[in-house]
N, C-alpha and C positions, 0 to 999 in steps of 0.2 A: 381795574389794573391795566395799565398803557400797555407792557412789556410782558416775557415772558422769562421763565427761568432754570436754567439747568445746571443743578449744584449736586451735588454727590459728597458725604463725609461717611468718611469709613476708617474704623477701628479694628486691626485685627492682625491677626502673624501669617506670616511669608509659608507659605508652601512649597518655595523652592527657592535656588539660587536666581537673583535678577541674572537674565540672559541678553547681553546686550547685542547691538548691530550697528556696526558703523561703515559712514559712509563717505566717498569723496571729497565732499565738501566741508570735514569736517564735524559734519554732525552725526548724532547720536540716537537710537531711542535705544530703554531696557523695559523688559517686561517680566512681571512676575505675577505669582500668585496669592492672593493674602485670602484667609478664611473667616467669617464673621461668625461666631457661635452665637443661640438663642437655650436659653433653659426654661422650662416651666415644668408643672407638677399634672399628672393626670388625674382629673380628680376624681376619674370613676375608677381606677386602681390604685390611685397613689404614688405612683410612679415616676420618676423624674425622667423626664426627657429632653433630649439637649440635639437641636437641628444645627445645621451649617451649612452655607451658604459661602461659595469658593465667585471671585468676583477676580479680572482681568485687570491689572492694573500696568501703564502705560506713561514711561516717563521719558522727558526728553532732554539733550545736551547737557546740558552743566548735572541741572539733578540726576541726569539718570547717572553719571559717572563717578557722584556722591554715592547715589543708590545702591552701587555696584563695589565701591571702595569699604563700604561700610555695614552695607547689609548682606545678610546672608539667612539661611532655610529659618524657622523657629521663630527669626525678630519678630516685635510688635512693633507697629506703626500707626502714628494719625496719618490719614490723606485729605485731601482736599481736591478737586477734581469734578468732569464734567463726564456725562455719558456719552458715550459716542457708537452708534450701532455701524457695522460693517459687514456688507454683503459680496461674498466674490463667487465664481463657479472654478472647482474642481475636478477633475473626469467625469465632466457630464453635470453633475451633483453641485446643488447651490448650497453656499454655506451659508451662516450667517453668524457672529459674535458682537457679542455686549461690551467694550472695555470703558473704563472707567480713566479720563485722559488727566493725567495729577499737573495741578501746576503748584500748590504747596503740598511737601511731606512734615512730620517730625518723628524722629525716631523715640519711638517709648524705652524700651528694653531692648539690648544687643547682646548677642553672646559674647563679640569682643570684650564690651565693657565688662563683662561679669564675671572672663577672663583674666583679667587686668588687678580687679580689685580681691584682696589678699587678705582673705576670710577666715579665722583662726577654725581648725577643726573644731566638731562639736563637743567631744572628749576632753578637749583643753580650755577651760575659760579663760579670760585676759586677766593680768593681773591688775587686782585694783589695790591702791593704800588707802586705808580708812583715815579721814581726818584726823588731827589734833585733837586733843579736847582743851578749852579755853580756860586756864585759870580764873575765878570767881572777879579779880584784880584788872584781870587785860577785856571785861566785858565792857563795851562800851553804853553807855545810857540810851537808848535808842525808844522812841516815842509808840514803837509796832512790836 
């Protein structure tokens, strides 16, 4: 292989409001949090267990302002995106974070949307009309 490669896809819901920052020139980034859950069964007890994995995600200008207009705590999202490690010093104290830098999103599920759409209670079913029934006369001859 000639090249090398650094791709990142992640499925998972926001752990927080995107928090943006903007700057003179017009430009943007928002950053949030999204959770990736894992399940399996123990099989010396039986027991399900379910890990998670909280992963930095990093968007910039147009999308992050999508990001930020649209999404909010709870959403699910595909990302698509590159890893990017970052080291700085703090009082003395070297940090260091893993983000995850998106250049496509799509939004799975939104609270807006589910907001929006007008769900008859569960107590109330919708009314349906039962069909006609066809006099013997009006059937057509049909080959099926």
């Amino acid at each position: 292989m000639a090249g090398t490669i650094n791709k990142v896809i992640l499925i998972g819901n926001l752990g927080d409001d995107v928090k943006m920052h903007y700057f003179d020139d017009k430009n943007s980034v928002g950053r949030f949090p999204i959770a990736t859950s894992e399940s399996y069964t123990n099989k010396s007890t039986g027991e399900k267990v379910t890990t998670t994995d909280w992963h930095n995600i990093v968007v910039r200008n147009k999308l992050a302002e999508i990001c930020e207009k649209y999404l909010s705590k709870g959403d699910k999202v595909y990302v698509e995106g590159k890893l990017k490690n970052r080291q700085w010093e703090q009082d003395g104290v070297k940090r260091y974070s893993t983000e995850i830098q998106v250049n496509e999103m799509t939004m799975l599920t939104t609270k807006k949307n589910l907001e929006k759409t007008n769900t008859p209670p569960q107590d109330q079913a919708p009314s349906v009309t039962a069909p006609k029934s066809v006099a013997p006369e009006e059937k057509e001859d049909l080959p099926f």
